[in-house]
C-alpha positions in Angstrom: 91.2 108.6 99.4 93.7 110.4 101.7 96.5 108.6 103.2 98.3 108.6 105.9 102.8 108.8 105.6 104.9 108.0 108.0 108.6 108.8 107.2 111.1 106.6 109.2 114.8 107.4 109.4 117.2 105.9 111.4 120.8 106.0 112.1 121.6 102.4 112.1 119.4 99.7 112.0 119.6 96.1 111.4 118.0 94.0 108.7 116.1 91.7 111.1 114.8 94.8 113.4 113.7 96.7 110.2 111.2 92.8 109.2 110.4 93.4 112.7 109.3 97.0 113.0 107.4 96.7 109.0 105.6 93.3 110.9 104.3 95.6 113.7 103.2 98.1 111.7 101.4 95.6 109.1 99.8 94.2 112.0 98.3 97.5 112.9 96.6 98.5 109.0 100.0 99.9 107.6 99.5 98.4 104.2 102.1 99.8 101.8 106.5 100.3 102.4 108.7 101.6 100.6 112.4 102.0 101.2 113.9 105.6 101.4 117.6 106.7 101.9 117.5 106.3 105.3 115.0 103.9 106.0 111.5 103.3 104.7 108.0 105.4 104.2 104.8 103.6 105.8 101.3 104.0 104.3 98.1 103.5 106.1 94.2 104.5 104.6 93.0 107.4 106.8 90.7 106.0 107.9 92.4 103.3 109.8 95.2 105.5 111.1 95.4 105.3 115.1 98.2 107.0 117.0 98.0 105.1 120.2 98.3 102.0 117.7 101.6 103.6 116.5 102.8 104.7 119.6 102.2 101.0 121.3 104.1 99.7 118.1 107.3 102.0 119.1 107.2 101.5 122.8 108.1 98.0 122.1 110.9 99.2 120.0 112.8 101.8 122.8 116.5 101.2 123.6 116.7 99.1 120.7 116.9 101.2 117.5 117.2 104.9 117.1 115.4 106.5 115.1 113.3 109.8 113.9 110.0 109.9 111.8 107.6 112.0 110.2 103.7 112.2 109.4 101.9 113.7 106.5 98.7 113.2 104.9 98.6 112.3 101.4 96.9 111.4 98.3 96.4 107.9 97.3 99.6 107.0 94.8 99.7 104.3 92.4 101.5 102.3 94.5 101.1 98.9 92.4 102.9 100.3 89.8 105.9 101.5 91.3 105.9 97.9 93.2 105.9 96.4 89.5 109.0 98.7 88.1 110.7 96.2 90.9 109.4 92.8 91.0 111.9 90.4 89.7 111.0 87.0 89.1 112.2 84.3 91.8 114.0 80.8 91.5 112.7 79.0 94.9 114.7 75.5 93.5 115.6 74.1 90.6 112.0 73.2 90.0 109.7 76.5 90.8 109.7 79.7 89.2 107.5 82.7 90.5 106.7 85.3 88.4 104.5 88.3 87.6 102.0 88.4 85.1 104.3 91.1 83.4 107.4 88.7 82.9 107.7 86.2 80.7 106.5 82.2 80.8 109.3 79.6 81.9 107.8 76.3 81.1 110.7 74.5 81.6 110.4 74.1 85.2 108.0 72.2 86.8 105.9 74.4 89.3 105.6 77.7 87.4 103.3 80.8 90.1 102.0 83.6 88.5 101.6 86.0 91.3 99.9 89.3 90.8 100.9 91.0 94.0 97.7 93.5 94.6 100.3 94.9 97.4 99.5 91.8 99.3 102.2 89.7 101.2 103.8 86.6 99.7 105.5 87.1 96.5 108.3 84.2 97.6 111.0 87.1 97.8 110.6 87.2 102.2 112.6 84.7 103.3 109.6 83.7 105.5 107.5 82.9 102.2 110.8 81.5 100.3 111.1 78.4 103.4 107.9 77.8 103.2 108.1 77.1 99.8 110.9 75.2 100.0 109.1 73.2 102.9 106.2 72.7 100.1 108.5 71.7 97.8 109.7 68.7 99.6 106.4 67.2 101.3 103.7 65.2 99.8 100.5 66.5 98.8 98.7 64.1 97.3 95.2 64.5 98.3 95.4 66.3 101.1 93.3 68.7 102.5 95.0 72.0 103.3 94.6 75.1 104.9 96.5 78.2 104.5 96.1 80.8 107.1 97.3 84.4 106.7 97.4 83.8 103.1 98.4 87.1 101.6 98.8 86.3 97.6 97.4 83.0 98.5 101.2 81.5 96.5 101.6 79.1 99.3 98.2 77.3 99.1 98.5 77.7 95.2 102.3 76.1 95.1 100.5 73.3 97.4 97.5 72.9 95.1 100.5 72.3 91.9 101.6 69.8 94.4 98.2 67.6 94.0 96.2 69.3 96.9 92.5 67.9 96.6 91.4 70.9 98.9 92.0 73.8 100.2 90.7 76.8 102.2 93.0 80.0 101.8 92.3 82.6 104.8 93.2 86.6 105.6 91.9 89.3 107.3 92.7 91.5 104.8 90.5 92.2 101.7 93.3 93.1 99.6 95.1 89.9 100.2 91.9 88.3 100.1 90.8 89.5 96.3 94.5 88.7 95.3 94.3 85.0 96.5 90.8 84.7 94.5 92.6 86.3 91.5 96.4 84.8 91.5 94.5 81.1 91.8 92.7 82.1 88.4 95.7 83.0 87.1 97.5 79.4 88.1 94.1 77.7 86.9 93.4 76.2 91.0 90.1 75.4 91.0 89.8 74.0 94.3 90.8 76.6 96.6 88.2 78.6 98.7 89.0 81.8 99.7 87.5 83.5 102.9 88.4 87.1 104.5 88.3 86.8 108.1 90.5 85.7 111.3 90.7 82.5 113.2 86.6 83.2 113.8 86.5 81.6 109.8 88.0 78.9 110.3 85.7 76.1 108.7 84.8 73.1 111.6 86.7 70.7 108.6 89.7 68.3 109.4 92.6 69.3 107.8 95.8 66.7 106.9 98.2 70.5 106.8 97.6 73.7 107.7 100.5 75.9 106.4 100.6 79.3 108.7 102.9 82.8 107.6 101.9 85.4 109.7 103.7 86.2 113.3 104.7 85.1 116.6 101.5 86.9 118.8 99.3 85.6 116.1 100.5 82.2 116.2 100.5 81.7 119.5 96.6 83.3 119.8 95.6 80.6 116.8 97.4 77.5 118.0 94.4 76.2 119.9 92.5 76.6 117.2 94.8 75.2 114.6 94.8 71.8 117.0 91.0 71.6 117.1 91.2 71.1 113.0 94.2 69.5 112.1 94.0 65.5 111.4 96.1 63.2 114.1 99.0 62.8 111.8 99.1 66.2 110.5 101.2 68.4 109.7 101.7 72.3 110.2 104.5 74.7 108.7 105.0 77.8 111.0 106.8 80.6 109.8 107.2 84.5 110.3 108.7 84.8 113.4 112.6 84.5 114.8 114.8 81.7 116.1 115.1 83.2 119.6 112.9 83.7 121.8 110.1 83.0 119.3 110.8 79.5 118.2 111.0 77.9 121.9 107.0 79.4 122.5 105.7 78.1 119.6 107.1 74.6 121.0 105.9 75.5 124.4 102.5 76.5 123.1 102.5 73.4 120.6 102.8 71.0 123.1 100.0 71.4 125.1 98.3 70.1 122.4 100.4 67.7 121.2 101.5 68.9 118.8 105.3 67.9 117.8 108.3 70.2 116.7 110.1 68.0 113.8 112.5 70.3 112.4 113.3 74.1 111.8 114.9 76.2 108.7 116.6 79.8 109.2 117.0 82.1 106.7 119.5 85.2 108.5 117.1 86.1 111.2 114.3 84.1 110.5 112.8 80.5 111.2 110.5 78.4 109.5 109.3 74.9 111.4 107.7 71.4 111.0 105.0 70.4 113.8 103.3 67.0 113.7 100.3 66.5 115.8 100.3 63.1 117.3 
């Protein structure tokens, strides 16, 4: 399969505006990063390459970073396994431990993931995935029905399911994400968790008592409406995977015309993770 590279550099850049610029490109079929020198490589399947997509991507980005880049077709790399020289297992508290099937077991602590990444998002190292966790972490599961949109590795509807879970439905749009989920909840022995590939048009006609959403600000704010039309009175959502400012004040605005209640927010450098309740 031929690929598509696309070489960033850039003279300066911050932390938060690099998340920022990888998000966009995600959100346009840029599957694959990695980080260079000077800034990162992108990778995107030929076939799925479009360079108004990009361009729109960067126009949003003008005035705020410089930067140069470069395109190249390629051959497809082994991308997994240079991802696996670099995964390092992760302590989310004193009571989970995520690791890959490659490292060794830690029974000691109480919720052990075993996450085969597949290149999909949500290993617990993004500080998006690590508040969510931690948001996880502290609530109470007991038989409640969950759904997990954007799911990437599906580790946030798996830590949930360790919590005591009785069901849950793990979405993405993406098929890699979508074969990891099926594959990482064998590997955690969840055995009720249904994955489904799709967007917000999959979303089962169910009730749900959480729904637990990662992805982004535009998305959000697109799947809100239908997140209210499924989620119990009484229930909870965890947002996460966009900023403190502006971002956090629309998803109240949005939330609220549906009653559904901002609770409380964490911040991890640039960005937020937040507690609704629908009432």
């Amino acid at each position: 399969m031929q690929y598509i590279q696309i070489t960033f550099s850039f003279s300066a850049i911050e932390e938060y505006q690099k998340d920022l610029l990888i998000a966009e490109l995600a959100d346009i079929g840029f599957n694959t990063f990695e980080d260079t020198e000077n800034g990162f490589a992108a990778f995107i399947d030929f076939a799925h390459y479009s360079q108004p997509g990009l361009s729109a991507v960067l126009e949003g980005f003008e005035g705020q970073i410089a930067y140069s880049f470069t395109v190249e077709e390629i051959e497809a790399q082994n991308w997994n396994e240079e991802w696996e020289k670099n995964f390092e297992p992760l302590i989310i508290s004193e009571d989970c431990y995520v690791r890959a099937t490659f490292h060794a077991a830690r029974p000691e602590y109480t919720y052990e993931i075993v996450i085969d990444p597949k290149m999909a998002f949500g290993t617990g190292h993004h500080q998006t995935t690590t508040m969510m966790m931690q948001y996880i972490l502290a609530f109470d599961f007991k038989g409640k029905k969950v759904l997990d949109m954007g799911c990437g590795t599906g580790i946030l509807a798996i830590l949930a399911a360790k919590k005591g879970a009785s069901e849950l439905i793990a979405i993405d749009n993406d098929e890699v994400c979508y074969q990891s989920t099926l594959e990482n909840a064998a590997l955690n022995g969840v055995t009720n968790m249904e994955a489904v590939c799709g967007g917000k048009e999959v979303i089962p006609k169910n009730t749900f008592d959480v729904i637990l959403a990662n992805i982004n600000r535009n998305i959000l704010l697109d799947q809100i409406k239908n997140y209210a039309e499924v989620l119990q009175k009484d229930g909870s959502i965890f947002f996460s995977g966009f900023y403190e400012v502006p971002d956090l004040e629309m998803i109240k605005e949005a939330c609220n015309k549906f009653n559904i209640c901002y609770i409380d927010h964490k911040k991890i450098g640039e960005w937020v993770a937040a507690h609704f309740i629908k009432r």
